[in-house]
VEXDREN-2710 file (C-alpha; in Angstrom, 1 decimal):
% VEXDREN-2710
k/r/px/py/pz
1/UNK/2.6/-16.0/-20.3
2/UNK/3.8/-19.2/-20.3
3/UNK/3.4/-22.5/-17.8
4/UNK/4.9/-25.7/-16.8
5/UNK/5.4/-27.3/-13.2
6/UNK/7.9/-29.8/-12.5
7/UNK/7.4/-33.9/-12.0
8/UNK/8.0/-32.9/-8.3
9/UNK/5.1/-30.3/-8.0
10/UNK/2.9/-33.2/-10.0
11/UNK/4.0/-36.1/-7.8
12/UNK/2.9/-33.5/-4.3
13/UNK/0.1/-32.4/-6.3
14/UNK/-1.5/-36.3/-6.4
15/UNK/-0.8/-36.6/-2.7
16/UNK/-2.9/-33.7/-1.5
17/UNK/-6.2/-34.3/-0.7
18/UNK/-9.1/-34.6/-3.6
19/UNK/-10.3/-30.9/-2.4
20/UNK/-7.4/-29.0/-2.7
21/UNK/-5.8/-30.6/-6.2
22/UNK/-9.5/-29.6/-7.2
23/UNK/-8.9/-25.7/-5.9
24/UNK/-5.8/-25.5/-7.9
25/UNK/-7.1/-26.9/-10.7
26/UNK/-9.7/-24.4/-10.5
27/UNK/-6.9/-21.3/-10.0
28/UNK/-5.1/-22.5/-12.8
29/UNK/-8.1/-22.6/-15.1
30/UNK/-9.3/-18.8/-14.0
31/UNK/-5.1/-18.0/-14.8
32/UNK/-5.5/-19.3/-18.3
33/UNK/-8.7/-17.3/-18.8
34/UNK/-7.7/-13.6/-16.5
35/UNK/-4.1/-13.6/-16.2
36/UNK/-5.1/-10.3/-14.2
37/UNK/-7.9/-12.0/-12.3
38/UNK/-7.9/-9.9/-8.5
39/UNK/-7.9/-13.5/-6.7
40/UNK/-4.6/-14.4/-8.0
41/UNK/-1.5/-13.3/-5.9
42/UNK/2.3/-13.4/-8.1
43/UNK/5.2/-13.7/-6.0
44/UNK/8.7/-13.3/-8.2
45/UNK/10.7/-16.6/-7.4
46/UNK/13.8/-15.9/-9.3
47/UNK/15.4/-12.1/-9.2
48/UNK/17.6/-12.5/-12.5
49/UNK/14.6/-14.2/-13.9
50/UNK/11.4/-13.4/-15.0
51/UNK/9.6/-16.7/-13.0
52/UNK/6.6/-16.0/-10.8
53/UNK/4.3/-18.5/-8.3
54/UNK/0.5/-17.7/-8.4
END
C-alpha cells in the first residue's frame, strides 16, 4: 500500500502538541510494519477511489 499526506496535513501536524505528532509517528511506523495491525482503524475517504485514512 502506498502513502503520502499533503503540505496541509504536515503544516497541522507541526502545530499539534509534541505528544500527539509523537503518537502518530508511532501509528504510522506500526502501519509500515502490520498493515493489518488490530489497533489501526481504515475509514474509505473517496467512493470511486481506492483512498483510506488510518
Amino acid at each position: 500500500m502506498k502513502s503520502s499526506v499533503t503540505n496541509s496535513f504536515r503544516k497541522q501536524l507541526e502545530q499539534l502538541p509534541k505528544s500527539v505528532q509523537e503518537q502518530a509517528d508511532k501509528a504510522y511506523a506500526l502501519w509500515q510494519t502490520d498493515l493489518y495491525h488490530n489497533s489501526l482503524q481504515f475509514k474509505r475517504v473517496r467512493q470511486r477511489q481506492p483512498i483510506y485514512s488510518v
